[in-house]
N, C-alpha and C positions, 0 to 999 in steps of 0.2 A: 504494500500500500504506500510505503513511504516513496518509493520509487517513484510510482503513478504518478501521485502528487507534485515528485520531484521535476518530472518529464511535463508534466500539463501547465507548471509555474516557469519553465523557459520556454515555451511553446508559447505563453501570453505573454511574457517577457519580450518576448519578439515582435509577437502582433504588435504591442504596444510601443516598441521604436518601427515598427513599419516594416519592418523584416521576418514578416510572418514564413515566408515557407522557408527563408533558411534556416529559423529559427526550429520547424517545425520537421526540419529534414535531418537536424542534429539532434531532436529528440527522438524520430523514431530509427534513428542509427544507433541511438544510448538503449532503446529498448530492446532493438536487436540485439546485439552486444550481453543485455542483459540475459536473453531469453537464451542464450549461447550456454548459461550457465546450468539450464536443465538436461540439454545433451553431458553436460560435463558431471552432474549427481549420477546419470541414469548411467552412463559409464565406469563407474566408479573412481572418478578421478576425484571427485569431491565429496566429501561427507557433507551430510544435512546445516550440522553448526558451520561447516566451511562455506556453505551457500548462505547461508544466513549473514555470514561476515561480508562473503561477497557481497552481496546485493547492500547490504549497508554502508558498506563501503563507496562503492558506484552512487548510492543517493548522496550519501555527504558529499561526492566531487561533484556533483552535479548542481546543489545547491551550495 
């Protein structure tokens, strides 16, 4: 959730200097990015708390 939020707050961050879709095309490349991180549980490259860090991590750079 915190991601979401993190990705929908530079996505209006943009709109709002005028630079909606570039704004809107580095969030849904951060979401990509993000969603990379499910291949990487289901593989076992990552444990659950390690996805958990991931994805918090990703929101804190993002906002």
């Amino acid at each position: 959730v915190a991601a979401h939020t993190a990705f929908s707050a530079l996505a209006g961050y943009g709109l709002a200097k005028g630079k909606g879709w570039q704004f809107y095309l580095l969030a849904s490349g951060l979401h990509a990015f993000l969603n990379y991180s499910v291949l990487l549980l289901q593989s076992g490259t990552l444990t659950m708390i390690q996805l958990e860090i991931y994805v918090a991590v990703v929101a804190m750079a993002v906002t």
